[in-house]
N, C-alpha and C positions, 0 to 999 in steps of 0.2 A: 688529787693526791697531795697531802700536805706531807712536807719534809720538814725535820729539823737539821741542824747544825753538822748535828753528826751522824742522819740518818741518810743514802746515799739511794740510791735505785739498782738497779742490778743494770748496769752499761750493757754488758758484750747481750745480756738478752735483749735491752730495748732496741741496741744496735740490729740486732738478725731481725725483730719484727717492724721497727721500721723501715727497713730495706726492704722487706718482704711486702709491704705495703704499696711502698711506691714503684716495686718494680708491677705487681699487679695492676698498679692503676695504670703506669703507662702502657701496657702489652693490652688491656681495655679499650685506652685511647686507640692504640693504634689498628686493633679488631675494625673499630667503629670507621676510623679513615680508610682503610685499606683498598679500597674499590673508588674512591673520591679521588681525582687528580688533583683538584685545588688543595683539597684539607690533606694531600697527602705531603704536598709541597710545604706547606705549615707546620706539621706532624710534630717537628721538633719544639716548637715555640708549645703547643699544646700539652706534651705528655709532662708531668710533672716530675720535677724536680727537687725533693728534699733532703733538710738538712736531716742527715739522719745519725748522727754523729751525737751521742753522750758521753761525758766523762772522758776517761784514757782510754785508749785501745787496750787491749789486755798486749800483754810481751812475754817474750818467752823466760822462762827462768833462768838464772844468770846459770853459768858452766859451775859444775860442780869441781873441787879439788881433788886429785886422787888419791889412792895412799899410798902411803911410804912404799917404797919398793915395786910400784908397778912400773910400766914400758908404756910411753904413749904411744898411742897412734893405732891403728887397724891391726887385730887382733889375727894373726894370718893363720895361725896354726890351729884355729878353729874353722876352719871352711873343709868342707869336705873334700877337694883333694889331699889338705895335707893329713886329715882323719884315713881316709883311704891309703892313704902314702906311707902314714905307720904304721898302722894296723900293720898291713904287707912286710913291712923291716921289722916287728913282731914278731910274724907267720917262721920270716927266713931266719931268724935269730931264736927263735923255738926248737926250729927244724937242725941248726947248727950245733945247739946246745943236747940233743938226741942224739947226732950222733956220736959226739964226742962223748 
């Protein structure tokens, strides 16, 4: 693969296929020791270890800003108790509003 200056590779995929690689080869190696006591005692020095690491790690995007006039934080009166809770002060204030 030639690269230029400002031609880069695609990271977070070489990163998944090179992990993918060496976790295969080691889980091979250690098929192959697996009944060997000596080479099982080895095991570690054997199965391979790479550098699998290109580029930055990807990150998460930064926090968005919100708009003018909203309320931070967990939106409560969207969960279904409180849907259920008004509907119902609905239902009674319907019923209220009939008989009056």
């Amino acid at each position: 693969m030639s690269r230029t200056t400002d031609e880069l590779p695609d990271a977070f995929g070489h990163r998944k296929r090179s992990r993918r690689q060496v976790r295969h080869a080691a889980r091979m190696q250690l098929h192959q020791v697996a009944f060997d006591a000596e080479a099982l005692e080895d095991a570690d020095l054997r199965c391979p270890t790479g550098r699998h690491d290109l580029g930055r790690h990807t990150s998460p995007p930064p926090a968005k800003t919100s708009k003018p006039g909203r309320r931070p934080g967990f939106k409560v009166w969207k969960t279904p108790f409180w849907k259920r809770r008004r509907s119902l002060w609905a239902e009674r204030n319907n019923a209220e509003r009939r008989l009056a």
